[in-house]
LOBA-579663 format. One line per field, with one value per residue: x, y, z of N, C-alpha, C in turn. Coordinates in steps of 0.2 Angstrom, whole numbers, padded with zeros to 4 digits. Atoms other than C-alpha are relative to their C-alpha. Example, Ala and Ser with C-alpha at 12.3 -4.5 7.8 and 13.67 -1.06 7.14 Angstrom:
# LOBA-579663
n.x c(0004, -0004)
n.y c(-0006, -0006)
n.z c(0000, -0001)
ca.x c(0062, 0068)
ca.y c(-0022, -0005)
ca.z c(0039, 0036)
c.x c(0004, -0004)
c.y c(0006, 0005)
c.z c(0000, 0003)
***
This chain:
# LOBA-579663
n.x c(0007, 0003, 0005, 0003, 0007, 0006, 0002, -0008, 0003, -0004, -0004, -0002, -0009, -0004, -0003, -0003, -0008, -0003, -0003, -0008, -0004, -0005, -0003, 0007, 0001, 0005, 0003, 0004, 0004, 0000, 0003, 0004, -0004, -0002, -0005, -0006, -0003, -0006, -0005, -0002, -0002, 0001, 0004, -0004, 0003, -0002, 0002, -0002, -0008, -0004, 0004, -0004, 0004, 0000, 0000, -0002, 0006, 0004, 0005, 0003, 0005, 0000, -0002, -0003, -0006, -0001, 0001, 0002, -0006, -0001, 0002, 0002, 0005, 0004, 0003, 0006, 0008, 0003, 0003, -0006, -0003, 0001, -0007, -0006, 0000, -0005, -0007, 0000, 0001, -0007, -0004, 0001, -0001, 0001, -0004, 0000, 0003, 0003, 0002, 0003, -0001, 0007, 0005, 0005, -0001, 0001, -0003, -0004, 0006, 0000, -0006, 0001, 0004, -0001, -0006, -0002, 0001, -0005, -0006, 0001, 0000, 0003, -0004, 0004, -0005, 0007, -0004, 0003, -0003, 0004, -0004, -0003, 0002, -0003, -0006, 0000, 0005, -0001, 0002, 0001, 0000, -0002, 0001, 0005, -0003, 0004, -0003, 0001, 0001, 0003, 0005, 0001, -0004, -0005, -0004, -0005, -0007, -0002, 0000, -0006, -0009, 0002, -0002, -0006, -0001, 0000, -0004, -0006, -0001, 0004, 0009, 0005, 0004, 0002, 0006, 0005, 0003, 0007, -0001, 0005, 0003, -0004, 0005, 0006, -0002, 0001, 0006, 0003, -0001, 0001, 0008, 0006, -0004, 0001, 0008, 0004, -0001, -0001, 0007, -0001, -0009, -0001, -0004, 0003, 0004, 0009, 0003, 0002, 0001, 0009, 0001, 0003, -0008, -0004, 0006, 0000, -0005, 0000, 0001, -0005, -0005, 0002, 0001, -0003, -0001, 0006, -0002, -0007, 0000, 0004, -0005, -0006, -0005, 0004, -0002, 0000, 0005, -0004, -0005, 0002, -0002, -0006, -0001, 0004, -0007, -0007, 0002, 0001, -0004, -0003, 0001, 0010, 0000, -0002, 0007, -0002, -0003, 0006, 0005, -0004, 0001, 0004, -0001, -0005, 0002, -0003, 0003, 0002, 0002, 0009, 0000, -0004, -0001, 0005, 0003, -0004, 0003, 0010, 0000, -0003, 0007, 0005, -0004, 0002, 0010, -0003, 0003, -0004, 0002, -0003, -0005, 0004, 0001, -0008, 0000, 0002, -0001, -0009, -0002, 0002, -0006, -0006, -0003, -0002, -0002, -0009, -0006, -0003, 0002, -0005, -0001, -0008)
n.y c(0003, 0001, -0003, -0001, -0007, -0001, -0008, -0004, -0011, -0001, 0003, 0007, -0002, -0002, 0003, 0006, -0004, 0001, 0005, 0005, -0006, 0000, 0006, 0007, 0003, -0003, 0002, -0004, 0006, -0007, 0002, -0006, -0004, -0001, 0004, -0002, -0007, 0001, 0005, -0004, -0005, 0001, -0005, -0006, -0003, -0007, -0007, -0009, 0001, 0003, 0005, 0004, 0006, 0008, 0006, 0007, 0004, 0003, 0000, 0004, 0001, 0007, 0002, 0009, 0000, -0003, 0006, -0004, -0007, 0001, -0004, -0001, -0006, -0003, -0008, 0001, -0003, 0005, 0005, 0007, 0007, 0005, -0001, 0001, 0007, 0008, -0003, -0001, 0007, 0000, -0004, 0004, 0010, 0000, -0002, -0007, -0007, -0004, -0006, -0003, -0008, -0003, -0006, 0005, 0004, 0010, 0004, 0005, 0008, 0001, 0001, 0008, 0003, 0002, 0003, 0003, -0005, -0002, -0004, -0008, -0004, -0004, -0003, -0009, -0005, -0006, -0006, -0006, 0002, -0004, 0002, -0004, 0004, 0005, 0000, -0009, -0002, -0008, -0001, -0007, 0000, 0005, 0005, 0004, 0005, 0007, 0004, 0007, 0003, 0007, 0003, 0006, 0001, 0005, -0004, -0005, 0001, -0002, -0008, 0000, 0000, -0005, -0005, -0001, -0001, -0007, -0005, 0000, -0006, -0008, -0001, -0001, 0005, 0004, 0006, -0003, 0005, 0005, -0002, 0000, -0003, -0003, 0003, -0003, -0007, -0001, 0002, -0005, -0006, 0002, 0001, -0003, -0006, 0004, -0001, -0009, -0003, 0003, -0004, -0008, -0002, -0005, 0000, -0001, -0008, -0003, 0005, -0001, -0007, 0001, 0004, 0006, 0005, 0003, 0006, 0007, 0004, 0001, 0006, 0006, 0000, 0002, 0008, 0006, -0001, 0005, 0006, 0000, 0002, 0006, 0003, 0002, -0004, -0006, -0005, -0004, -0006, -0006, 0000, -0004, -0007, -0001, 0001, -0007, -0002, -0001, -0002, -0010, -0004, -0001, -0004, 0000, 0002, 0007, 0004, 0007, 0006, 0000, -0004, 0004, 0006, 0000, -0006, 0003, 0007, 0007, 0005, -0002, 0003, 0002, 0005, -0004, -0004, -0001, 0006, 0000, -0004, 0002, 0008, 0003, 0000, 0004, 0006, -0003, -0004, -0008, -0001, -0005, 0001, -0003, 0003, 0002, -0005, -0002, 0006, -0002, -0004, -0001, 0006, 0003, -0003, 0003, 0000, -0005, 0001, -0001, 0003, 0007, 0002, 0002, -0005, -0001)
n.z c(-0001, 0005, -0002, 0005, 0000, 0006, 0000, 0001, -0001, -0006, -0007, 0001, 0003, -0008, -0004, 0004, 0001, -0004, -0001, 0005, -0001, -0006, 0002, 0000, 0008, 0002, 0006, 0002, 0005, 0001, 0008, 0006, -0002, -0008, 0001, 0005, -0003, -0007, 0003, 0003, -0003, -0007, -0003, -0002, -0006, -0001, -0007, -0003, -0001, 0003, 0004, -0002, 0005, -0003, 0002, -0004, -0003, 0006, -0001, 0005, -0001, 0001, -0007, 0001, 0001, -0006, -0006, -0007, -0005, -0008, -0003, 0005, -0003, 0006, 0000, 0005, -0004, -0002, 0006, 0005, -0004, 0005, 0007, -0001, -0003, 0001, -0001, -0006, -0001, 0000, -0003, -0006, -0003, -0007, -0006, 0006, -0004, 0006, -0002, 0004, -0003, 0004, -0001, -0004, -0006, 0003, 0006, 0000, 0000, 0006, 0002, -0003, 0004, 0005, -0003, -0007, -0005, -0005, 0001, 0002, -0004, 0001, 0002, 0003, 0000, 0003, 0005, 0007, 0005, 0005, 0004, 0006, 0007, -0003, -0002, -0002, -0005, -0002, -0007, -0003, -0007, -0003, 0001, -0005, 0001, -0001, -0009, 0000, -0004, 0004, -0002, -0006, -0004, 0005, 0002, -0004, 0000, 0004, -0001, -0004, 0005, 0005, -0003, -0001, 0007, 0003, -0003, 0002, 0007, 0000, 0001, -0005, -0002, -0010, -0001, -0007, -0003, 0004, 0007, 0000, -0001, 0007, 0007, 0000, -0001, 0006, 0004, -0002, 0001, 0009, 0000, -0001, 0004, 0007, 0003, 0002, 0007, 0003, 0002, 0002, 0005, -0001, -0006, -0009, -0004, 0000, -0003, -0007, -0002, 0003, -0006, 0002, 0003, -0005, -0004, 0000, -0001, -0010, -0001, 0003, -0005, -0004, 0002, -0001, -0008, -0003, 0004, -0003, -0006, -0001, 0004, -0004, -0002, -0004, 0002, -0007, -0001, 0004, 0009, 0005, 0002, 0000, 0009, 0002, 0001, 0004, 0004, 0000, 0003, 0008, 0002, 0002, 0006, 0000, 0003, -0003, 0006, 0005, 0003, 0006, 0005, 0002, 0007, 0004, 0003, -0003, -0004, -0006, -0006, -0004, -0004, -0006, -0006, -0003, 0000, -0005, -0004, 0000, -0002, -0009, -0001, -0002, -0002, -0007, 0001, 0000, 0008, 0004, 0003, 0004, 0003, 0006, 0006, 0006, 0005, 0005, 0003, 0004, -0001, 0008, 0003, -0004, 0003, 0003, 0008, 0003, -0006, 0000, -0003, -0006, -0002, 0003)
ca.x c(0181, 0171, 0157, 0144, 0131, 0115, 0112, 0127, 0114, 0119, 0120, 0125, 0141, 0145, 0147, 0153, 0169, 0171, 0172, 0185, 0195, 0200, 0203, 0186, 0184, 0170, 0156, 0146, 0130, 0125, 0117, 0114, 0124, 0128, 0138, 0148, 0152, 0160, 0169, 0175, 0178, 0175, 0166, 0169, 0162, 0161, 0160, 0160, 0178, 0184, 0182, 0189, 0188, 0188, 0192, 0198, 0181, 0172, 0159, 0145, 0131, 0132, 0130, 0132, 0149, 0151, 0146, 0141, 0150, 0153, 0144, 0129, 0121, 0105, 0103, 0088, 0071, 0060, 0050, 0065, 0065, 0058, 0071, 0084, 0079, 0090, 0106, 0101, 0099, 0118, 0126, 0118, 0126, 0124, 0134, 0131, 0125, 0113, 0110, 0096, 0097, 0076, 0063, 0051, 0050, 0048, 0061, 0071, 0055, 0054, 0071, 0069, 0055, 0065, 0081, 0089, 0083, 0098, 0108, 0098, 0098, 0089, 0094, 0090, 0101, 0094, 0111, 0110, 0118, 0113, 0117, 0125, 0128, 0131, 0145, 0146, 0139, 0137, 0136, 0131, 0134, 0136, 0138, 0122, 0126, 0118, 0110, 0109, 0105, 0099, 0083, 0084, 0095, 0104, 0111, 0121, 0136, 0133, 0127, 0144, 0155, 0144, 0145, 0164, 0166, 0159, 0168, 0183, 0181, 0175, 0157, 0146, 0138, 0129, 0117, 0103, 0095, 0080, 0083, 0064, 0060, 0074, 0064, 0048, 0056, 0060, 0045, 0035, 0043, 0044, 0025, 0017, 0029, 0028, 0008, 0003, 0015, 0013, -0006, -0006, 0010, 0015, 0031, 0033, 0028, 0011, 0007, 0012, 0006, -0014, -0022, -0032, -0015, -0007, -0021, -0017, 0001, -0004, -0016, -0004, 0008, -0006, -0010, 0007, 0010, -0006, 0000, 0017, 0012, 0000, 0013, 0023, 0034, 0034, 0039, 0045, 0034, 0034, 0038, 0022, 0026, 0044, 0042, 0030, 0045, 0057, 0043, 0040, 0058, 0063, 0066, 0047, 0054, 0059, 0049, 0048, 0057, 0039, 0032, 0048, 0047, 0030, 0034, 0047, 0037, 0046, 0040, 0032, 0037, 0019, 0018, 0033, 0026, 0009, 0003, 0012, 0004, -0014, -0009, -0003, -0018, -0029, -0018, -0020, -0038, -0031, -0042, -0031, -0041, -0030, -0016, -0030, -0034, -0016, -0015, -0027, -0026, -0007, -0011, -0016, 0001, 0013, 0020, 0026, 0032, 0051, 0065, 0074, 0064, 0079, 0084, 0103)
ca.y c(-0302, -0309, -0296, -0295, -0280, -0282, -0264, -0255, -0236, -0225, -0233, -0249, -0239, -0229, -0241, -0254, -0242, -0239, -0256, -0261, -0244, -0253, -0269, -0281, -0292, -0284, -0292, -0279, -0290, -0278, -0277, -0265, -0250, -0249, -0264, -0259, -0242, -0252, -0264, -0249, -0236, -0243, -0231, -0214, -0204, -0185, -0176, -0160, -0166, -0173, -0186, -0203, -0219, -0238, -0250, -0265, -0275, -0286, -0285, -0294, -0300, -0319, -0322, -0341, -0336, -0327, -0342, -0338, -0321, -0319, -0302, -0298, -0281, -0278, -0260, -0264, -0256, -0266, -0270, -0281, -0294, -0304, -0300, -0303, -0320, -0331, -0318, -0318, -0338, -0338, -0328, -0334, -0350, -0355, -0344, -0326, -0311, -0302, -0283, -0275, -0257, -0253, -0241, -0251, -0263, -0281, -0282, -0294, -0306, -0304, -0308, -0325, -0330, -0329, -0337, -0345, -0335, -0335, -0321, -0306, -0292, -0278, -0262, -0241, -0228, -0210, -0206, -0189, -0200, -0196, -0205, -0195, -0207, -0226, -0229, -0209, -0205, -0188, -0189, -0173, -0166, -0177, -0195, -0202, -0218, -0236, -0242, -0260, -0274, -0293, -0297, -0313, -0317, -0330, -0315, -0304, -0310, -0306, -0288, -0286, -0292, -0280, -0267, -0268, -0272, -0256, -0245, -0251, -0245, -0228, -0232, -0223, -0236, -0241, -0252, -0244, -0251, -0260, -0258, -0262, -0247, -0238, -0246, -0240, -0222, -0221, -0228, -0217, -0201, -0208, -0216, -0202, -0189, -0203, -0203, -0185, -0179, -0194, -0189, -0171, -0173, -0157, -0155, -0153, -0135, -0133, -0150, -0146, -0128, -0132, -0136, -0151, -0160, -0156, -0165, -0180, -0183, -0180, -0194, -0204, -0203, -0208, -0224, -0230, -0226, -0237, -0250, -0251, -0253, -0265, -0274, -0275, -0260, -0246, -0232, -0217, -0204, -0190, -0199, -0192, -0174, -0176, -0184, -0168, -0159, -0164, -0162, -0143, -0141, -0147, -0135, -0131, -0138, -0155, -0171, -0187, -0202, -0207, -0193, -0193, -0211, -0208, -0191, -0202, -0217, -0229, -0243, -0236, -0243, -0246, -0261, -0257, -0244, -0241, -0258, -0263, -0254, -0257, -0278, -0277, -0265, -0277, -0292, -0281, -0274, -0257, -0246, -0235, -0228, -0215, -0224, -0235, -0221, -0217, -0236, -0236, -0221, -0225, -0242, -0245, -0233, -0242, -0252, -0238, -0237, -0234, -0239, -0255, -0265, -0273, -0259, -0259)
ca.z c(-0409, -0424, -0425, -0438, -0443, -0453, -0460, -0465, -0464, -0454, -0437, -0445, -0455, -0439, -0426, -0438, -0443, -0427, -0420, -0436, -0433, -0415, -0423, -0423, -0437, -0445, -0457, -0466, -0473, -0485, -0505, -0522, -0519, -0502, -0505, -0519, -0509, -0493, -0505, -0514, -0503, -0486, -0474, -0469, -0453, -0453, -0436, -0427, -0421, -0437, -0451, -0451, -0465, -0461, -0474, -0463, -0464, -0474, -0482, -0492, -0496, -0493, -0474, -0475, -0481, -0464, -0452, -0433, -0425, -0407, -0406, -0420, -0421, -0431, -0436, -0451, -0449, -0440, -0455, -0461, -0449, -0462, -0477, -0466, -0457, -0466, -0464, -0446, -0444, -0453, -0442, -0426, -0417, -0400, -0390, -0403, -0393, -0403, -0401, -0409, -0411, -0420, -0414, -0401, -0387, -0397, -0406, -0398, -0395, -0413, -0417, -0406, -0416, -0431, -0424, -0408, -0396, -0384, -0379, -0387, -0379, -0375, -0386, -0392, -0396, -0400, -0410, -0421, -0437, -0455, -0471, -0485, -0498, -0496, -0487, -0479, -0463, -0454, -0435, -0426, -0410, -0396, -0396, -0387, -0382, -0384, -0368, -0366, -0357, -0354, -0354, -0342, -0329, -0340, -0350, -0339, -0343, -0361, -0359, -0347, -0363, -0376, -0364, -0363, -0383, -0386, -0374, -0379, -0397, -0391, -0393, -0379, -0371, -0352, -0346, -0336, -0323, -0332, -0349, -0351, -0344, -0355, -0371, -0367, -0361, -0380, -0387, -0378, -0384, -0403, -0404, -0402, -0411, -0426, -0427, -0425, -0438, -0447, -0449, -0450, -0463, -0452, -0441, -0423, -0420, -0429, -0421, -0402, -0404, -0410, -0395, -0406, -0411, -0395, -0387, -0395, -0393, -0372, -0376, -0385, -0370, -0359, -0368, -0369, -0350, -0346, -0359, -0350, -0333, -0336, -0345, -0329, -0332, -0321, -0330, -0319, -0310, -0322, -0340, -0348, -0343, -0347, -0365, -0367, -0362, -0373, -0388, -0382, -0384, -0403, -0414, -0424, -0439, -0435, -0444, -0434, -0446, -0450, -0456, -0468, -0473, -0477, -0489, -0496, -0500, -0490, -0478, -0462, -0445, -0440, -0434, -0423, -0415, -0415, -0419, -0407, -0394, -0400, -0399, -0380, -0378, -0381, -0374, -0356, -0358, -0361, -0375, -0386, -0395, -0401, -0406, -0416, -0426, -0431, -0436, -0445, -0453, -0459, -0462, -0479, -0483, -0471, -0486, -0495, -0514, -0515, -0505, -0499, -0489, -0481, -0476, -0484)
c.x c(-0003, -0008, -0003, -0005, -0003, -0002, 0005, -0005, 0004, 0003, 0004, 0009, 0003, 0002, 0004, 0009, 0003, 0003, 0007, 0002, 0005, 0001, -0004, 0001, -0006, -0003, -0004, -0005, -0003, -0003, 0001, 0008, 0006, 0007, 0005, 0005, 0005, 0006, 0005, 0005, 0000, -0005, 0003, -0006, 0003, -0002, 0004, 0008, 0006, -0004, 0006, -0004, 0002, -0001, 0001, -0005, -0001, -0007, -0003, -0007, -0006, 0001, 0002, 0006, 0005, 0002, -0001, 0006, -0001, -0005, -0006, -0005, -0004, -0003, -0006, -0005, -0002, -0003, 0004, 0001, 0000, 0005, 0005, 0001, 0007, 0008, 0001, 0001, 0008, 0004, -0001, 0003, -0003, 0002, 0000, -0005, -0001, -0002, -0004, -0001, -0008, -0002, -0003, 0001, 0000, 0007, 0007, -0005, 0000, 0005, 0000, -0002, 0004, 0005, 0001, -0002, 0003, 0003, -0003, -0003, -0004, 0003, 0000, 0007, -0003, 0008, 0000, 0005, -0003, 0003, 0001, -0001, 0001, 0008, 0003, -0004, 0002, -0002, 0002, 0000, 0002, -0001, -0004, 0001, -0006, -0002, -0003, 0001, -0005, -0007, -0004, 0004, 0005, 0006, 0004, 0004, 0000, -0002, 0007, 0004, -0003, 0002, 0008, 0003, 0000, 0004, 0006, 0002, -0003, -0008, -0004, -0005, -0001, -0005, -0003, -0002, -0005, -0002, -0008, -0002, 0003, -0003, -0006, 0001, -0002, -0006, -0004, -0001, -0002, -0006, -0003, 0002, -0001, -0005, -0003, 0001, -0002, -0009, -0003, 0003, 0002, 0006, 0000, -0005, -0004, -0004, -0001, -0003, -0009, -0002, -0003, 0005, 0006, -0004, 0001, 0006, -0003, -0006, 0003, 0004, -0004, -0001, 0006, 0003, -0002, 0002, 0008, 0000, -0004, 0005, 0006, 0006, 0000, 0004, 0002, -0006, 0001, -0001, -0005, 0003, 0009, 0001, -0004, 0005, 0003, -0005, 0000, 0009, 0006, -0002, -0008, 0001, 0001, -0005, 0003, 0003, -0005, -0003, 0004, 0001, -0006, -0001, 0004, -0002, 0003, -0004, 0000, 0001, -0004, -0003, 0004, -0002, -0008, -0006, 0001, -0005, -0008, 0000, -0001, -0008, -0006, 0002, -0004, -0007, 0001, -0003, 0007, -0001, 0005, 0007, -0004, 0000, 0005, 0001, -0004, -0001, 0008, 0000, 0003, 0008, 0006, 0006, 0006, 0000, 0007, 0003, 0000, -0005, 0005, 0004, 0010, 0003)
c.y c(0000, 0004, 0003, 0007, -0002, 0005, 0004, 0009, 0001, -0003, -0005, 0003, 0003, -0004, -0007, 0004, 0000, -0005, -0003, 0006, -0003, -0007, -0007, -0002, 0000, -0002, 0005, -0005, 0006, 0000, 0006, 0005, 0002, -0006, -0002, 0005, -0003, -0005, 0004, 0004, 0000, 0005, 0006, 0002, 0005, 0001, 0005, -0001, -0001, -0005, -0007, -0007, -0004, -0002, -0005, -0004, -0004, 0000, -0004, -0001, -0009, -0003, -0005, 0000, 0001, -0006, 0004, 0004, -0003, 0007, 0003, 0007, 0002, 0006, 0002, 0004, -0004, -0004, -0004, -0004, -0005, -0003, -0004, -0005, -0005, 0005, -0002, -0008, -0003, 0001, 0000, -0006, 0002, 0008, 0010, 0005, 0006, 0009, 0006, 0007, 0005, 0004, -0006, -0003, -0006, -0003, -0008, -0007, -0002, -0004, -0009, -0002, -0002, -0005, -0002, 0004, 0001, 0004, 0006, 0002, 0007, 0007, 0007, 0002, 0005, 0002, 0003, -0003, 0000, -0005, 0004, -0001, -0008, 0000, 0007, 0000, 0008, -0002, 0004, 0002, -0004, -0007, -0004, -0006, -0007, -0002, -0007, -0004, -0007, 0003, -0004, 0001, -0003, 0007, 0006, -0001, 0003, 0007, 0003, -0001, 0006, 0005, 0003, 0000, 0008, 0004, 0000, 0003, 0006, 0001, 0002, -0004, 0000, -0005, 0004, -0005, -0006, 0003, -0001, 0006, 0006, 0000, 0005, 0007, 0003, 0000, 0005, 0006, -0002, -0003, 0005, 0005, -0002, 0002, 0007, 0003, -0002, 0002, 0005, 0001, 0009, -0004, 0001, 0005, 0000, -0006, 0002, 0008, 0000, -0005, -0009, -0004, 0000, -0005, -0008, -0003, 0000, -0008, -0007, -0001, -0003, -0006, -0003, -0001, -0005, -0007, -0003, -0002, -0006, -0007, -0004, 0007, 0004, 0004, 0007, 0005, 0007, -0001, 0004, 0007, 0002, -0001, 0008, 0006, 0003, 0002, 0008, 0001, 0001, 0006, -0001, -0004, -0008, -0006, -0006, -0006, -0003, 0004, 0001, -0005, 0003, 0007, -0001, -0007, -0004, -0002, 0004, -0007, -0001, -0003, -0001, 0003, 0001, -0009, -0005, 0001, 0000, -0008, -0002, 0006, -0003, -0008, 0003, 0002, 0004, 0002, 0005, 0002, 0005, -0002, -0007, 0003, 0001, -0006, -0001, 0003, 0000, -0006, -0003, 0004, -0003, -0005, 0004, -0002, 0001, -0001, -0006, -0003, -0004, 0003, 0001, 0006)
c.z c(-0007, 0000, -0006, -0001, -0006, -0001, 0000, -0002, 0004, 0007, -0004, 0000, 0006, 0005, -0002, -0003, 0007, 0004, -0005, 0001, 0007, 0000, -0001, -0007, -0001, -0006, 0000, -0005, -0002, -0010, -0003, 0002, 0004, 0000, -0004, 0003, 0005, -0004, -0004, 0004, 0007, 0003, 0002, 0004, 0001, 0008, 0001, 0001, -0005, -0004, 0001, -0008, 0003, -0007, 0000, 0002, -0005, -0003, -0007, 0000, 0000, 0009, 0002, -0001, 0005, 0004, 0005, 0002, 0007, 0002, -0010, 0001, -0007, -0002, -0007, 0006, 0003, -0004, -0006, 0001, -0005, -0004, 0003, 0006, -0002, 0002, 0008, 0004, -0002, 0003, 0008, 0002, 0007, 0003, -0004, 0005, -0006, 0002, -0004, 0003, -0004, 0006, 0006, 0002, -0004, -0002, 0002, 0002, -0008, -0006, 0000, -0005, -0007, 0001, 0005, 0003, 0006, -0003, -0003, 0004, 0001, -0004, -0002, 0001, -0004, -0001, -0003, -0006, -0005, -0004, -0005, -0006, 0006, 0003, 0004, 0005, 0004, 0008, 0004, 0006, 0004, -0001, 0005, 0001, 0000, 0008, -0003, 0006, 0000, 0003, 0006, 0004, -0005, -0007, 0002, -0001, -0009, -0003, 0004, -0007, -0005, 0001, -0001, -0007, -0003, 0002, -0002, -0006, -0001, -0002, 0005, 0000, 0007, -0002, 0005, 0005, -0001, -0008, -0004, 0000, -0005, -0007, 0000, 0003, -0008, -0006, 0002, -0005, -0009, -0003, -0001, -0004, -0009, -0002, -0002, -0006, -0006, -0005, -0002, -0006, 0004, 0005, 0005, 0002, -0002, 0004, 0007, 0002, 0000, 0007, 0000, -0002, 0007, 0004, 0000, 0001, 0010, -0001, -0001, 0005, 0006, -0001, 0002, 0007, 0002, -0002, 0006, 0005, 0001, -0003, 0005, 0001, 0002, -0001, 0006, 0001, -0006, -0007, -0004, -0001, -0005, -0006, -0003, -0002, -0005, -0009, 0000, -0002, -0006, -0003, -0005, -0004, -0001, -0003, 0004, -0008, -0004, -0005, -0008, -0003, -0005, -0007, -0006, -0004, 0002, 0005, 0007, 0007, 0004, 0004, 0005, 0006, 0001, -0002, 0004, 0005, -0001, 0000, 0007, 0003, -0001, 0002, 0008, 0002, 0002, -0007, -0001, -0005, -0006, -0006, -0004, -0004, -0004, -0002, -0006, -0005, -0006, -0003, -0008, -0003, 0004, -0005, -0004, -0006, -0002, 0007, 0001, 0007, 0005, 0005, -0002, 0004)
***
């Protein structure tokens, strides 16, 4: 199978090795460093089990060279769609089942907008994978798997072939029952752990321990609840306490991936997650004030000052 990946970072490098490791013809679109390192060295993936290299790919940084794949998976931030419209419009044709794997519910209305908008799929994955250098990834613990799933009816058949794609080259992978709900499962948990820290600049534990910091992820959880249902999707009984949960039981030290962009100077996913969520809050006639304030609050800094915008 002809199968593309926009984003050769960690997710992109990891399941792009792994697909060419079990024989896909693999296009890395790719630029600067990152794309000297896979043309050089190829990729290599550490884990707990073992390490492993893949050079049997191509890569580059000319999509058009490419033409349309059968299977395209975009692992860029979400504030890249931009950048990476024309690679995406390259590499699309009719028949291209796309699989975005960003942070947040949009992304595949998003994607449409820029491109054909058949065939993409709904897409998350809460892998623990890390970059080292270009072309190096570190992937910890268990392999949490991708879930996925269509959107319409009209794409069921190419969620069934993704689904089967992946598994075959050792990729944990399922499809839930309403990947919707899936999406907004994740969002949930990462919206509110994003904003707190992201505000405070402090890590998990002095935030969930201060009764005025935990306060606000419990109301951040409630916003996106209400937003969600109103929206149509009916989250399960439970999910706020359950996201609460799983934040009471990171370790104290951990930083949501905003609060590190933001320490780091790089482009905040913003408008993904809480901007987002303050749009369809007032789409619905749902207040949010909380998750305003954190927009607000990050706004003016959501560009950043260092790092790749395309997300390389």
């Amino acid at each position: 199978m002809k199968i593309g990946i926009i984003g050769a970072g960690a997710l992109g490098c990891y399941y792009g090795a792994k697909l060419a490791r079990c024989g896909a013809a693999v296009h890395f679109i790719a630029r600067g460093a990152t794309l000297q390192a896979l043309r050089s060295k190829g990729v290599t993936v550490h884990r707990d089990d073992g390490s492993f290299s893949v050079s049997d790919f191509h890569a580059t940084d000319r999509a058009d060279n490419v033409g349309p794949v059968e299977l395209l998976i975009v692992a860029t931030k979400s504030y890249a769609f931009e950048a990476i419209a024309p690679a995406l419009r390259a590499l699309k044709g009719p028949d291209t089942i796309v699989l975005p794997l960003q942070n947040g519910v949009d992304s595949a209305e998003r994607l449409g907008v820029l491109a054909d908008p058949e065939h993409i799929l709904g897409g998350l994955t809460y892998l623990p994978v890390s970059a080292i250098a270009p072309g190096v990834v570190r992937q910890s613990g268990v392999e949490k798997p991708i879930l996925l799933g269509p959107l319409n009816e009209a794409d069921e058949a190419a969620a069934r072939t993704t689904l089967s794609v992946l598994q075959k080259a050792d990729i944990a992978a399922e499809r839930p029952a309403d990947i919707r709900v899936a999406l907004w499962m994740k969002y949930m948990l990462a919206i509110c752990t994003m904003g707190v820290q992201s505000v405070t600049g402090c890590p998990i534990g002095p935030t969930r321990e201060d009764p005025d910091t935990r306060a606000l992820y419990l109301a951040c959880l409630r916003e996106v609840d209400t937003v969600a249902r109103a929206g149509g999707v009916n989250l399960p009984d439970g999910a706020q306490e359950n996201a609460m949960r799983a934040i009471d039981s990171y370790p104290a030290a951990v930083k949501a991936s905003m609060l590190q962009d933001l320490e780091c100077g790089k482009p905040l996913e913003l408008e993904a997650m809480h901007g987002t969520l303050v749009r369809l809050g007032k789409t619905y006639g749902v207040e949010t004030p909380v998750n305003q304030f954190i927009y607000a609050a990050l706004k003016l800094r959501a560009g950043g000052s260092v790092g790749s915008a395309a997300g390389d």
